[in-house]
N, CA, C and O atoms as a Tripos MOL2 file, in Angstrom:
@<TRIPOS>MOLECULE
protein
  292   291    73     0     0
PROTEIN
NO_CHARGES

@<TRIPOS>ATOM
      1 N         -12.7040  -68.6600   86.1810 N.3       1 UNK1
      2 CA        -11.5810  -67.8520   85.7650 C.3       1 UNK1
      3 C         -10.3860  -68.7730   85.5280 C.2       1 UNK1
      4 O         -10.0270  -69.6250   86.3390 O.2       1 UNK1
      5 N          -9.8430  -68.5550   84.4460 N.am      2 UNK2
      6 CA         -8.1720  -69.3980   84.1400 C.3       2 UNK2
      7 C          -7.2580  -69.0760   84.7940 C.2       2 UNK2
      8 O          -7.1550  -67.9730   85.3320 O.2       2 UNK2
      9 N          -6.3210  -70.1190   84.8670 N.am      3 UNK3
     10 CA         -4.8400  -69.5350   85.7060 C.3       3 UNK3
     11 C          -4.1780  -68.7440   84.8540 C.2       3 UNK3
     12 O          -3.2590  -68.2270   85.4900 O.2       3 UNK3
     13 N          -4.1730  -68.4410   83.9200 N.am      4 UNK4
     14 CA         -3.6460  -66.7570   83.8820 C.3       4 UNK4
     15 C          -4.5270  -65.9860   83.4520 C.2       4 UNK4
     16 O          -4.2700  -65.2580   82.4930 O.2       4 UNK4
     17 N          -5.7530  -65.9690   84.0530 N.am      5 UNK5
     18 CA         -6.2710  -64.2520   84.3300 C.3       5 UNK5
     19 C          -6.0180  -64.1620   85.7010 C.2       5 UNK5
     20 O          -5.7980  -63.0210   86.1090 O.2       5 UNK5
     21 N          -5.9820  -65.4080   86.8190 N.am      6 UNK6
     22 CA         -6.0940  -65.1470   87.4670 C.3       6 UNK6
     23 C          -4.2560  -64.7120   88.2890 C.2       6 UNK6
     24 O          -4.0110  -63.9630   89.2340 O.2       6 UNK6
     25 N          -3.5360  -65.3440   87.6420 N.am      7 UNK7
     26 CA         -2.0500  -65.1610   87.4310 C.3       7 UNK7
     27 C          -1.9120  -63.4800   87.5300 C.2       7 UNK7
     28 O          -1.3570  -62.8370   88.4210 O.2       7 UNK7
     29 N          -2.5220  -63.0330   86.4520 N.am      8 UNK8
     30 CA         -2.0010  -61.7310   85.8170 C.3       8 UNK8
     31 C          -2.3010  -60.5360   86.8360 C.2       8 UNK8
     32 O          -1.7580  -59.4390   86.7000 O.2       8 UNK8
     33 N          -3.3900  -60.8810   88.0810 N.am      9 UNK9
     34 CA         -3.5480  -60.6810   89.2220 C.3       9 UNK9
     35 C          -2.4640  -60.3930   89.9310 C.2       9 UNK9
     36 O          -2.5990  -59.3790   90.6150 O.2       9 UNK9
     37 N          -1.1060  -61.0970   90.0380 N.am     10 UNK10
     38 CA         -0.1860  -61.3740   90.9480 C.3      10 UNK10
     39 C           1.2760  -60.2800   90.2500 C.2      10 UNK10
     40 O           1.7800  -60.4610   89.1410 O.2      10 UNK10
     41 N           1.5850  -59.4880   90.9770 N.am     11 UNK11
     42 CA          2.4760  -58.5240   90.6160 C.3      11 UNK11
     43 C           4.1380  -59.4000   90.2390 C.2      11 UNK11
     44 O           4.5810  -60.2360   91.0260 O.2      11 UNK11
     45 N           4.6080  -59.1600   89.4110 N.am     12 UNK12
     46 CA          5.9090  -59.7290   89.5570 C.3      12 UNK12
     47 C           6.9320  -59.0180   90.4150 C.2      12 UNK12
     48 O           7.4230  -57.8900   90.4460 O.2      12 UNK12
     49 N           7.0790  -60.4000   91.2540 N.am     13 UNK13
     50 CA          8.7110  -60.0180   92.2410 C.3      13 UNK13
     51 C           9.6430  -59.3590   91.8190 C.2      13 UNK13
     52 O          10.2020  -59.9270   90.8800 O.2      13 UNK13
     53 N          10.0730  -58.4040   92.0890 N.am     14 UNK14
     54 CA         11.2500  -57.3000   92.2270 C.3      14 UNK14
     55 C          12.1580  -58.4430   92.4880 C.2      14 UNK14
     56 O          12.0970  -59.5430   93.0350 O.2      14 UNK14
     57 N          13.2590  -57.5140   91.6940 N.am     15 UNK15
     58 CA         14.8300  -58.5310   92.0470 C.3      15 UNK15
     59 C          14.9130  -58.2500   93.2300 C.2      15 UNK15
     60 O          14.8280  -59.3250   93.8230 O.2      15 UNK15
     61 N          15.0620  -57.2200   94.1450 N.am     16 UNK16
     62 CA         15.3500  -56.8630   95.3640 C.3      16 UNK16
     63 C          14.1910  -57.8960   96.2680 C.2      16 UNK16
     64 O          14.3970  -58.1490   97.4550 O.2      16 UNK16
     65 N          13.3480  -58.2660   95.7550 N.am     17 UNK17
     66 CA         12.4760  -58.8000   96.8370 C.3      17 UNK17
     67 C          11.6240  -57.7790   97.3880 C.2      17 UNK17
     68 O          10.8200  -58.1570   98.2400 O.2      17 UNK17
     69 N          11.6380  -56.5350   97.0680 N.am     18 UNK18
     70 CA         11.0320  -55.3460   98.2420 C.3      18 UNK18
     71 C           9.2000  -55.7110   98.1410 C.2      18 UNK18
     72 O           8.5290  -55.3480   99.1070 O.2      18 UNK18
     73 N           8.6080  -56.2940   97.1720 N.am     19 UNK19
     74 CA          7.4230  -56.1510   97.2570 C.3      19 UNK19
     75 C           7.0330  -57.9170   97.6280 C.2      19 UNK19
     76 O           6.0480  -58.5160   97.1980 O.2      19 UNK19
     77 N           7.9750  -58.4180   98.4190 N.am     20 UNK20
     78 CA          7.6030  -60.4150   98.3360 C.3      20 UNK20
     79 C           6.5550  -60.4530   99.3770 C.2      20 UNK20
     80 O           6.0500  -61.5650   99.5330 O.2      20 UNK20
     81 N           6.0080  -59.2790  100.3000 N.am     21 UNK21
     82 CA          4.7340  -59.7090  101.3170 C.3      21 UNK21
     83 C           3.7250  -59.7920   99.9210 C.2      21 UNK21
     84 O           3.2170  -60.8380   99.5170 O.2      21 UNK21
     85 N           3.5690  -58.5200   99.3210 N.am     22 UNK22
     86 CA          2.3930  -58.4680   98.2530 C.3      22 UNK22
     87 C           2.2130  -59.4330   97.1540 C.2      22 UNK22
     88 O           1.1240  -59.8030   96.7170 O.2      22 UNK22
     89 N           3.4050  -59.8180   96.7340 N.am     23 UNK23
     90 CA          3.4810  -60.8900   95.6410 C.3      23 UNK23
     91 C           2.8780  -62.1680   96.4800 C.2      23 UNK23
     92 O           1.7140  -62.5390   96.3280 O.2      23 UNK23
     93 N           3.7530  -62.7690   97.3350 N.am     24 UNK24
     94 CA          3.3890  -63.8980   97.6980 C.3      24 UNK24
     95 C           1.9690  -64.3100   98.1590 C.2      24 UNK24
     96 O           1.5940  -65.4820   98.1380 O.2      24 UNK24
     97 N           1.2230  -63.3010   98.5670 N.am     25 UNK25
     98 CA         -0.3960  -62.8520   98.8860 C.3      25 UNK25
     99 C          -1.0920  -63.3200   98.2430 C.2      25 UNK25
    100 O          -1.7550  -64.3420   98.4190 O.2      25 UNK25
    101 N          -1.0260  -62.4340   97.1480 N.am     26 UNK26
    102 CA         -1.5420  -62.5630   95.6430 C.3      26 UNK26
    103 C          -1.3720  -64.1190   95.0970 C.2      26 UNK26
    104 O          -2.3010  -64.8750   94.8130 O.2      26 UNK26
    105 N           0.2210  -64.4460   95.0090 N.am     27 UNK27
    106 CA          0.4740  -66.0870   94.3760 C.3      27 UNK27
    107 C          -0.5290  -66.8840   95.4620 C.2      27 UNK27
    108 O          -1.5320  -67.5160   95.1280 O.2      27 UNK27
    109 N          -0.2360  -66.7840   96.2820 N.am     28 UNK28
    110 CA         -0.5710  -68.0560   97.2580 C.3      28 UNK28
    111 C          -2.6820  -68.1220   96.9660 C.2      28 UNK28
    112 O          -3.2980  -69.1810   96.8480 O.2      28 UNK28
    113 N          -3.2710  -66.8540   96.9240 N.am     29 UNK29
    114 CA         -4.6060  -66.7740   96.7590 C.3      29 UNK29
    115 C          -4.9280  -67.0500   95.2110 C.2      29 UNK29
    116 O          -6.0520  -67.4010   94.8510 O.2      29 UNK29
    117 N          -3.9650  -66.8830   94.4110 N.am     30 UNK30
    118 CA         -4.2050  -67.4180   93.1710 C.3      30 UNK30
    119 C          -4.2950  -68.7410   93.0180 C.2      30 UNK30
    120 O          -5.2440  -69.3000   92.4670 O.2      30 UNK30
    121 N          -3.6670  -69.1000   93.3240 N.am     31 UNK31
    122 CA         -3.4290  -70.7690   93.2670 C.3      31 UNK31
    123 C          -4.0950  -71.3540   93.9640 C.2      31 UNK31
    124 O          -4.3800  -72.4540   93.4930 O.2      31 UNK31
    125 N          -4.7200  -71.0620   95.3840 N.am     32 UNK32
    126 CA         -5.9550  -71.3810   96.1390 C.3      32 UNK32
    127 C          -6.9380  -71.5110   95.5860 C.2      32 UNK32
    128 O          -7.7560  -72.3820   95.8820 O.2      32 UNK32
    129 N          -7.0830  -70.6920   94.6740 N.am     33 UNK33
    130 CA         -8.9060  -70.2720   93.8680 C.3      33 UNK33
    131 C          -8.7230  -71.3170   92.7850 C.2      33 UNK33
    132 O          -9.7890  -71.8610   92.4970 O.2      33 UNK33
    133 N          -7.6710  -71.7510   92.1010 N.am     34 UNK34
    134 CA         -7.3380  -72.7670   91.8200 C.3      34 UNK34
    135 C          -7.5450  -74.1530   92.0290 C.2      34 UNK34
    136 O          -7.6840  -75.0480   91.1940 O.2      34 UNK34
    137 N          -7.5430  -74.1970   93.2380 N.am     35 UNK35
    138 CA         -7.0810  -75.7630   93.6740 C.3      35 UNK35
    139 C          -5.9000  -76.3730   93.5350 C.2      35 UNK35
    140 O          -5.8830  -77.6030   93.5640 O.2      35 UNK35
    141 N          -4.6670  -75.6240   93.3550 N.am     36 UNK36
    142 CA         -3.2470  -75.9500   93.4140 C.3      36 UNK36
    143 C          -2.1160  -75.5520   94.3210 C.2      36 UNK36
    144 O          -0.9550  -75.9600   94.2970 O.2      36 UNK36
    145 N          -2.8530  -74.4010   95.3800 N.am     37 UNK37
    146 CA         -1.4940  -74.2500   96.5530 C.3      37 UNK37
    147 C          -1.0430  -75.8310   96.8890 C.2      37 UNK37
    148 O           0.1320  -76.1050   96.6460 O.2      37 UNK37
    149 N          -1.9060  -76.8970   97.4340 N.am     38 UNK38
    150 CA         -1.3650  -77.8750   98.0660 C.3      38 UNK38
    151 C           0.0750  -78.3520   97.2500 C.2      38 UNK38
    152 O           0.9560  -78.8770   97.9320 O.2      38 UNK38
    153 N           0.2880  -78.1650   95.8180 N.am     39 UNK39
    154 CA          1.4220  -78.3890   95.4460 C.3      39 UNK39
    155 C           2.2220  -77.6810   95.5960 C.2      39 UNK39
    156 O           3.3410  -78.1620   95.4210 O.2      39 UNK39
    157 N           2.1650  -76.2110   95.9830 N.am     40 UNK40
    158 CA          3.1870  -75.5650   96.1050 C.3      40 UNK40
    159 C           3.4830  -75.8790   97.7340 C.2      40 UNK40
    160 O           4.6900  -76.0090   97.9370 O.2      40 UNK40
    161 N           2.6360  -76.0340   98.9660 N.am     41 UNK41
    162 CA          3.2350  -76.2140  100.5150 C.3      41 UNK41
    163 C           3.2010  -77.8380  100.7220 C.2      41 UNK41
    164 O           3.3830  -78.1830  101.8900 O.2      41 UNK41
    165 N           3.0170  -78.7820   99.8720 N.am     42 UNK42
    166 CA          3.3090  -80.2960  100.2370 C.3      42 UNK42
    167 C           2.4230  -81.0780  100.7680 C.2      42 UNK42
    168 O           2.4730  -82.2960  100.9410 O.2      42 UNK42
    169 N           1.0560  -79.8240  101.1910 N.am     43 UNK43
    170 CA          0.0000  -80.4100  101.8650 C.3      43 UNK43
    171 C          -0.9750  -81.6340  100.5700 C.2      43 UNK43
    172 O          -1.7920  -82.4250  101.0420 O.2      43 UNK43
    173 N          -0.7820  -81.6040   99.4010 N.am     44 UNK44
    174 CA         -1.4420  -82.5340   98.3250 C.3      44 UNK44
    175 C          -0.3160  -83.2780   97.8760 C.2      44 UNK44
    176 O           0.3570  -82.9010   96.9170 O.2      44 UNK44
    177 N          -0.0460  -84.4440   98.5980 N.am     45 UNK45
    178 CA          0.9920  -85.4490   98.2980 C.3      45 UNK45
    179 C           0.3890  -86.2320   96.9320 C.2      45 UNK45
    180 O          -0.7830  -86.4990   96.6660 O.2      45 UNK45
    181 N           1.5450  -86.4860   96.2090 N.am     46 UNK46
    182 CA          1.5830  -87.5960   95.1910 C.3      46 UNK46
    183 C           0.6840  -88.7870   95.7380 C.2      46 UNK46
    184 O           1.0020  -88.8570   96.9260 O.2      46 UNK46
    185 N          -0.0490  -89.5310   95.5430 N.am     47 UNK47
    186 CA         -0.4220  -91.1070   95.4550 C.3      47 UNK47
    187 C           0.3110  -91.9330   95.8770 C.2      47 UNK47
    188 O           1.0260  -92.2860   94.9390 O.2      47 UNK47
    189 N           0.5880  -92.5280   96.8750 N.am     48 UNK48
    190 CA          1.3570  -93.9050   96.9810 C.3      48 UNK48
    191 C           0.3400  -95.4400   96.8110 C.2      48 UNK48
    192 O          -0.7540  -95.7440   97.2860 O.2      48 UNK48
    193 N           1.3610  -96.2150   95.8490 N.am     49 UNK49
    194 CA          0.6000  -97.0640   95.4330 C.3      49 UNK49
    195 C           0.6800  -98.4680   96.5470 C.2      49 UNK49
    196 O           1.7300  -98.9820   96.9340 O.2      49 UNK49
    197 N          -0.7030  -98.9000   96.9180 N.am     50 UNK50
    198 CA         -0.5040  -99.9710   98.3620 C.3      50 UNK50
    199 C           0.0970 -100.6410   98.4060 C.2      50 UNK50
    200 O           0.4710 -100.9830   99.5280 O.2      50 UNK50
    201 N           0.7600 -101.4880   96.9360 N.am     51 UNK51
    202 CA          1.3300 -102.7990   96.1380 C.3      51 UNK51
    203 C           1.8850 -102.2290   95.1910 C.2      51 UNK51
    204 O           1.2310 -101.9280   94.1930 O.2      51 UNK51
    205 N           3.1240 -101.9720   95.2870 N.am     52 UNK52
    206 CA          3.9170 -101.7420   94.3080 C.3      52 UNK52
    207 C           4.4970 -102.1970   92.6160 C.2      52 UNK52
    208 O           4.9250 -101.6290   91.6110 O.2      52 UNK52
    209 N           4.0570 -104.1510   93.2840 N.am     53 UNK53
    210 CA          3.9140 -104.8880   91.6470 C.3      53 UNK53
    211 C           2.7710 -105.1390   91.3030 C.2      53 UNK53
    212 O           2.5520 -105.7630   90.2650 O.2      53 UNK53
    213 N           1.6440 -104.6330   92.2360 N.am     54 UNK54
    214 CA          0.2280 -104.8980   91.0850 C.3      54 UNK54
    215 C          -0.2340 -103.4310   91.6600 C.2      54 UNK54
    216 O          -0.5780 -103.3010   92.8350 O.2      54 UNK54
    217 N          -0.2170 -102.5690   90.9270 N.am     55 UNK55
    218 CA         -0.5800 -101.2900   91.1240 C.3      55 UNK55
    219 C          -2.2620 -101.4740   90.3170 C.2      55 UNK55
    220 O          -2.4480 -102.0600   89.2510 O.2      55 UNK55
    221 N          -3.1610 -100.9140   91.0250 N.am     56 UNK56
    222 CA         -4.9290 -100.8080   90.3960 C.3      56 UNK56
    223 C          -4.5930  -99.6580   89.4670 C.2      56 UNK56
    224 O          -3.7260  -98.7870   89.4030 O.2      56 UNK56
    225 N          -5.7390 -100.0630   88.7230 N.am     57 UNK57
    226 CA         -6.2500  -98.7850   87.7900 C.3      57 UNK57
    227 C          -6.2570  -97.8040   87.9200 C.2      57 UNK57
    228 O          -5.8200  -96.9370   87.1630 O.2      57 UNK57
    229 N          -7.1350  -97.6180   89.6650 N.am     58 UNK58
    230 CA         -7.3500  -96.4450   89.7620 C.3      58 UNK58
    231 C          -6.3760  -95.9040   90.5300 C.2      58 UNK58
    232 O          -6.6030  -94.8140   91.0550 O.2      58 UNK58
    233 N          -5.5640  -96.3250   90.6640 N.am     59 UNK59
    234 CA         -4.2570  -95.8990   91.7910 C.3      59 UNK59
    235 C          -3.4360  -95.2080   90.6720 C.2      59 UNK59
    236 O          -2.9030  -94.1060   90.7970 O.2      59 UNK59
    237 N          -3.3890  -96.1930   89.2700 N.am     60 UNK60
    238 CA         -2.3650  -95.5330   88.2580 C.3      60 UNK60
    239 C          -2.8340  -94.2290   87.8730 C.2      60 UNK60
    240 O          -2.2110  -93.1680   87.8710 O.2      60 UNK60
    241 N          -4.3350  -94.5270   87.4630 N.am     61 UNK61
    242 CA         -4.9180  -93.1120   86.9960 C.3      61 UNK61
    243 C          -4.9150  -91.7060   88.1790 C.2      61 UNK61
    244 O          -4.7840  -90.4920   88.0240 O.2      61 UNK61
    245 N          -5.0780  -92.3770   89.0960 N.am     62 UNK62
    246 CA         -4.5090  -90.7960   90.4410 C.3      62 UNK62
    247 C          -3.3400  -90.1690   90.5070 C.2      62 UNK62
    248 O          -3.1370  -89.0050   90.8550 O.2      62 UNK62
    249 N          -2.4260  -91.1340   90.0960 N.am     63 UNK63
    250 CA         -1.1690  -90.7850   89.8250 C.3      63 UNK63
    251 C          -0.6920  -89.7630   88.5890 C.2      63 UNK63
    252 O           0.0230  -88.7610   88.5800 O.2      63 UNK63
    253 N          -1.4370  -90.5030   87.5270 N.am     64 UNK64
    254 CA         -1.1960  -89.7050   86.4120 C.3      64 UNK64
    255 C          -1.7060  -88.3320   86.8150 C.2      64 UNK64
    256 O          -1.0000  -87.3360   86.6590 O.2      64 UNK64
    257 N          -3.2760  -88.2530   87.4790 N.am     65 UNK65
    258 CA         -4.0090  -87.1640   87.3710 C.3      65 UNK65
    259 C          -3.0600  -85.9920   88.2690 C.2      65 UNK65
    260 O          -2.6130  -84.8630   88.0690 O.2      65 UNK65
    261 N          -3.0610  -86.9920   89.3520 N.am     66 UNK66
    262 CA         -2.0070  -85.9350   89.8050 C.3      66 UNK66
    263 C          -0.3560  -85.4450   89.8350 C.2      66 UNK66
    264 O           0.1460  -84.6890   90.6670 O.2      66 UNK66
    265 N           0.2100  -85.9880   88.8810 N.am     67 UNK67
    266 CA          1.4680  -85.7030   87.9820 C.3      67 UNK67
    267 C           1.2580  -84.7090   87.3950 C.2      67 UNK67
    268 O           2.0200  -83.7580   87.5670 O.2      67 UNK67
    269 N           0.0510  -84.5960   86.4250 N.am     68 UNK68
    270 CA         -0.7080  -83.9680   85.5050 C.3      68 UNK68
    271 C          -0.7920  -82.5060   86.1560 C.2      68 UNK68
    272 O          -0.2270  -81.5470   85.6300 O.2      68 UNK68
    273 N          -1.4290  -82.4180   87.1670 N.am     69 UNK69
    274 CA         -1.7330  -81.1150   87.9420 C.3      69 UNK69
    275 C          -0.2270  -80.5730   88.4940 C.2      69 UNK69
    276 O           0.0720  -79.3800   88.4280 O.2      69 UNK69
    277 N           0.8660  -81.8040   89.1590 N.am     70 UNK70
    278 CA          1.6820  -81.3730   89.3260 C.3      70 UNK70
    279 C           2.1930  -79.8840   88.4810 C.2      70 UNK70
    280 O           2.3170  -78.7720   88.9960 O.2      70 UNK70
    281 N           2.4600  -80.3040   86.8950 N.am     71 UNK71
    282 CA          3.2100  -80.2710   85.8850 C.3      71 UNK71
    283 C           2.2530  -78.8170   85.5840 C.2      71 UNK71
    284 O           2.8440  -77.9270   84.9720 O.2      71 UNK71
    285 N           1.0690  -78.6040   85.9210 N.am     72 UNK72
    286 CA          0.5700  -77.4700   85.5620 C.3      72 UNK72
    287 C           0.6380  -76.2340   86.6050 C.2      72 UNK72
    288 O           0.0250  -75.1890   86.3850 O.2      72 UNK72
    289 N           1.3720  -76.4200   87.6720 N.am     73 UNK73
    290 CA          1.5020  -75.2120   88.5210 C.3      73 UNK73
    291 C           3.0280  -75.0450   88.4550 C.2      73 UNK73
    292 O           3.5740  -74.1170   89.0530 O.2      73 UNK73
@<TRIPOS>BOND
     1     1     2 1
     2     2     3 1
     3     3     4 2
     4     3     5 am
     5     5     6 1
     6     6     7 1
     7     7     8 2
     8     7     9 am
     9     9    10 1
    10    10    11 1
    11    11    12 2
    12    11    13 am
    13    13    14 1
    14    14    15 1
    15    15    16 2
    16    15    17 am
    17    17    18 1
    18    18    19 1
    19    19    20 2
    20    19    21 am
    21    21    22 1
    22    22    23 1
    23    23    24 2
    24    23    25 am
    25    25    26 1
    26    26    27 1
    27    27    28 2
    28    27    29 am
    29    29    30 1
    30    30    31 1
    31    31    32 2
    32    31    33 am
    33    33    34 1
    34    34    35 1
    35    35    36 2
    36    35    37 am
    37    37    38 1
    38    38    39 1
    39    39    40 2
    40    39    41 am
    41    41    42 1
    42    42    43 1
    43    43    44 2
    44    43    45 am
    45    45    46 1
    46    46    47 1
    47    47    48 2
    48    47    49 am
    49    49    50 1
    50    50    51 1
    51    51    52 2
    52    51    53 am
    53    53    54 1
    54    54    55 1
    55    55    56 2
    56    55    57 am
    57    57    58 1
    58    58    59 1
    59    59    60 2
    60    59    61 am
    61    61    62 1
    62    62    63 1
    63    63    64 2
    64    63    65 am
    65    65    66 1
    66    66    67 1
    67    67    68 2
    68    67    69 am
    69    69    70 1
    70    70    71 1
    71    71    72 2
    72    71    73 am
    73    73    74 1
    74    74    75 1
    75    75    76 2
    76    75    77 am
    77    77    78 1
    78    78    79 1
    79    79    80 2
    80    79    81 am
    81    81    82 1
    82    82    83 1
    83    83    84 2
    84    83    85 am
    85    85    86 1
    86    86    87 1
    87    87    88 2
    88    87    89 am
    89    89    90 1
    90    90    91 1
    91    91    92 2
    92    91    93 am
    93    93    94 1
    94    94    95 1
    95    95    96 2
    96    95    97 am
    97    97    98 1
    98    98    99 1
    99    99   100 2
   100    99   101 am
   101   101   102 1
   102   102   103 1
   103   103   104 2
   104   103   105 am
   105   105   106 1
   106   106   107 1
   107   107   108 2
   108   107   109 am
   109   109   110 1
   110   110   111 1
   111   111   112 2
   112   111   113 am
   113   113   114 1
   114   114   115 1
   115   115   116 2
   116   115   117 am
   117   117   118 1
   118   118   119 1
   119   119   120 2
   120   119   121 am
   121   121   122 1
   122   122   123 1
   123   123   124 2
   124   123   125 am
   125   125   126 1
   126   126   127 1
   127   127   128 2
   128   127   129 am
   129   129   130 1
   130   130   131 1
   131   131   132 2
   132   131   133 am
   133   133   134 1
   134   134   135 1
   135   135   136 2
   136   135   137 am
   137   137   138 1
   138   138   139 1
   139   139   140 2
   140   139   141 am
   141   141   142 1
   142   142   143 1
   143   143   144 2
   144   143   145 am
   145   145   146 1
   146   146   147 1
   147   147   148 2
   148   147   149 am
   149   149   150 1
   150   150   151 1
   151   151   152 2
   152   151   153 am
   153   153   154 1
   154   154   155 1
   155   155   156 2
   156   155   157 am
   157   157   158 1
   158   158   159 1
   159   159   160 2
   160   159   161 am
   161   161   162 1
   162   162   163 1
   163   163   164 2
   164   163   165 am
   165   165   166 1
   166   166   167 1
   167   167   168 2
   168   167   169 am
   169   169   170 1
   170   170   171 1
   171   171   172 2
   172   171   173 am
   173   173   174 1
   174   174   175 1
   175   175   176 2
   176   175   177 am
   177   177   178 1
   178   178   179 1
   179   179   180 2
   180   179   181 am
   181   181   182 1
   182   182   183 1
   183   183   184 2
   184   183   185 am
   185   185   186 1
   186   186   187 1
   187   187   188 2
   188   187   189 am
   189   189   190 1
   190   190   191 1
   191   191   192 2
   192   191   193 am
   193   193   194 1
   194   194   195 1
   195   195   196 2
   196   195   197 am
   197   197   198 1
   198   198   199 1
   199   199   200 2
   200   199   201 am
   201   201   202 1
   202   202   203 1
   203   203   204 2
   204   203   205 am
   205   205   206 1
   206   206   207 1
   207   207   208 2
   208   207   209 am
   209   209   210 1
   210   210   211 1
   211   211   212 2
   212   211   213 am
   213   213   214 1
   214   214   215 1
   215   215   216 2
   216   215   217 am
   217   217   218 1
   218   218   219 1
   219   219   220 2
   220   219   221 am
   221   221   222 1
   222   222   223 1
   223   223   224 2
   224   223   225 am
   225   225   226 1
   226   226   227 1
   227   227   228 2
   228   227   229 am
   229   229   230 1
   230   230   231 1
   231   231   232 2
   232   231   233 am
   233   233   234 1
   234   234   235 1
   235   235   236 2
   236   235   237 am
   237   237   238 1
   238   238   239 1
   239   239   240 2
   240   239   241 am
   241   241   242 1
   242   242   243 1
   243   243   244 2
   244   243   245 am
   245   245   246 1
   246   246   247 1
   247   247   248 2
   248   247   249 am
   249   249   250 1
   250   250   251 1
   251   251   252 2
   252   251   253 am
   253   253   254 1
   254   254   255 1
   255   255   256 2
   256   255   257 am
   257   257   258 1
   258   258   259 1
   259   259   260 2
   260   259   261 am
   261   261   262 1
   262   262   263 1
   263   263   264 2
   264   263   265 am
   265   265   266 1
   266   266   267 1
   267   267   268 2
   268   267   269 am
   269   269   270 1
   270   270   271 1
   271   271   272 2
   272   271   273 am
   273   273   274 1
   274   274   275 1
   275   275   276 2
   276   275   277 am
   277   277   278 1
   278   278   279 1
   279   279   280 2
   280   279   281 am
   281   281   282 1
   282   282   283 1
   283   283   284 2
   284   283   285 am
   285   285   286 1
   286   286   287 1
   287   287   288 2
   288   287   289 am
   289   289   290 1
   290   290   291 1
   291   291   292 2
@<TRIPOS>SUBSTRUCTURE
     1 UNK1         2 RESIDUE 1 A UNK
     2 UNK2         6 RESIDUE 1 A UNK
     3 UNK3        10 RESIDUE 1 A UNK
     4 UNK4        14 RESIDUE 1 A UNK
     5 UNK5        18 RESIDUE 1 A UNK
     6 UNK6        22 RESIDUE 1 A UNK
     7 UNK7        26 RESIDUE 1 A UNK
     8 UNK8        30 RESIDUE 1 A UNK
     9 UNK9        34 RESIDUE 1 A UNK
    10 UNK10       38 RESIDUE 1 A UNK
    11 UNK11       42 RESIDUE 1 A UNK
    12 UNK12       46 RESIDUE 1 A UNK
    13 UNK13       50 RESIDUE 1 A UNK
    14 UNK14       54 RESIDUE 1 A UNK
    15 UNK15       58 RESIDUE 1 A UNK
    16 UNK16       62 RESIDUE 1 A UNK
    17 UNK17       66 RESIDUE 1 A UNK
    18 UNK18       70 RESIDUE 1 A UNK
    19 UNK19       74 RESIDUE 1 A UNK
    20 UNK20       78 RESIDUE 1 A UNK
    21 UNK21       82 RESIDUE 1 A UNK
    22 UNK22       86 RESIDUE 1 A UNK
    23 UNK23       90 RESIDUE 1 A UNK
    24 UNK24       94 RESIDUE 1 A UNK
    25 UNK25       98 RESIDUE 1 A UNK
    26 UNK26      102 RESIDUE 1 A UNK
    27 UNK27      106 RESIDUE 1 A UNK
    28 UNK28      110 RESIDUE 1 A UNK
    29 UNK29      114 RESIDUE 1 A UNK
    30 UNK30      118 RESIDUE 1 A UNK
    31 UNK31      122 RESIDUE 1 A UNK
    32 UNK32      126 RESIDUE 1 A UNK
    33 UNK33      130 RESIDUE 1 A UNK
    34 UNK34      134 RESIDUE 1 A UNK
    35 UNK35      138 RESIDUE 1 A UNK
    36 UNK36      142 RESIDUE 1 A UNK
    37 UNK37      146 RESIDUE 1 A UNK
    38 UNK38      150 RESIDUE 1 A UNK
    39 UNK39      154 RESIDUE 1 A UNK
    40 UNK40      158 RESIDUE 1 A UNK
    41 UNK41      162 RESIDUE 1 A UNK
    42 UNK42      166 RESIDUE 1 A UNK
    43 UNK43      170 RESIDUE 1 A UNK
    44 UNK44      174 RESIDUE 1 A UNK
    45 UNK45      178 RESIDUE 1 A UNK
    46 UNK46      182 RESIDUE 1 A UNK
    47 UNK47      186 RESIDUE 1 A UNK
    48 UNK48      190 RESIDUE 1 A UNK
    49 UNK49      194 RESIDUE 1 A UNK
    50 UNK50      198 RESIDUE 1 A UNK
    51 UNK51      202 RESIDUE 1 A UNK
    52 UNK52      206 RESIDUE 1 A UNK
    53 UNK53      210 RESIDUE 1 A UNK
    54 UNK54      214 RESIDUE 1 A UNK
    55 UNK55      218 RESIDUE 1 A UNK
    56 UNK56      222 RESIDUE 1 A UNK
    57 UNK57      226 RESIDUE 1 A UNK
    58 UNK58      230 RESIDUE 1 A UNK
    59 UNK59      234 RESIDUE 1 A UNK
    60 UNK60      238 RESIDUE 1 A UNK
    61 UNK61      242 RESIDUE 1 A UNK
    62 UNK62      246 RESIDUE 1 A UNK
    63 UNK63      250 RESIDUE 1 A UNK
    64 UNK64      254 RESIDUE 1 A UNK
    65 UNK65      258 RESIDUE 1 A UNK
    66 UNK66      262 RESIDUE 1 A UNK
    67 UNK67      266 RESIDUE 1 A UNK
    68 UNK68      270 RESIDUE 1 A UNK
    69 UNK69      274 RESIDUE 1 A UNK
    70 UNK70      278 RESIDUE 1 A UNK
    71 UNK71      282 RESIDUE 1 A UNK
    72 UNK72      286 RESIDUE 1 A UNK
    73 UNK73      290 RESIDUE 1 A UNK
């Protein structure tokens, strides 16, 4: 399933806030089924690179990948 079918799942927040137990439910399990809450609670940190002036390949490419995912939630 895509992130917005699975989006379209998730009720939009009232200005008042009155429905934020049900919304946030919904967001937080959407994005789970996903594989992207960790960007929304901090638990999926960015990459830190070991060596800052010789950064590896694959350190750059984790970075990107996960910039990448950043940028999509």
């Amino acid at each position: 399933m895509s992130l917005p079918a699975l989006l379209a799942n998730v009720p939009p927040l009232h200005d008042d806030a009155s429905n934020w137990a049900i919304f946030t439910m919904h967001f937080q399990e959407a994005m789970e089924a996903m594989n992207r809450w960790g960007h929304f609670d901090g638990s999926t940190t960015r990459p830190v690179l070991k060596d800052t002036t010789h950064p590896t390949n694959t350190e750059v490419q984790a970075i990107k990948e996960w910039e990448q995912e950043d940028r999509a939630t």
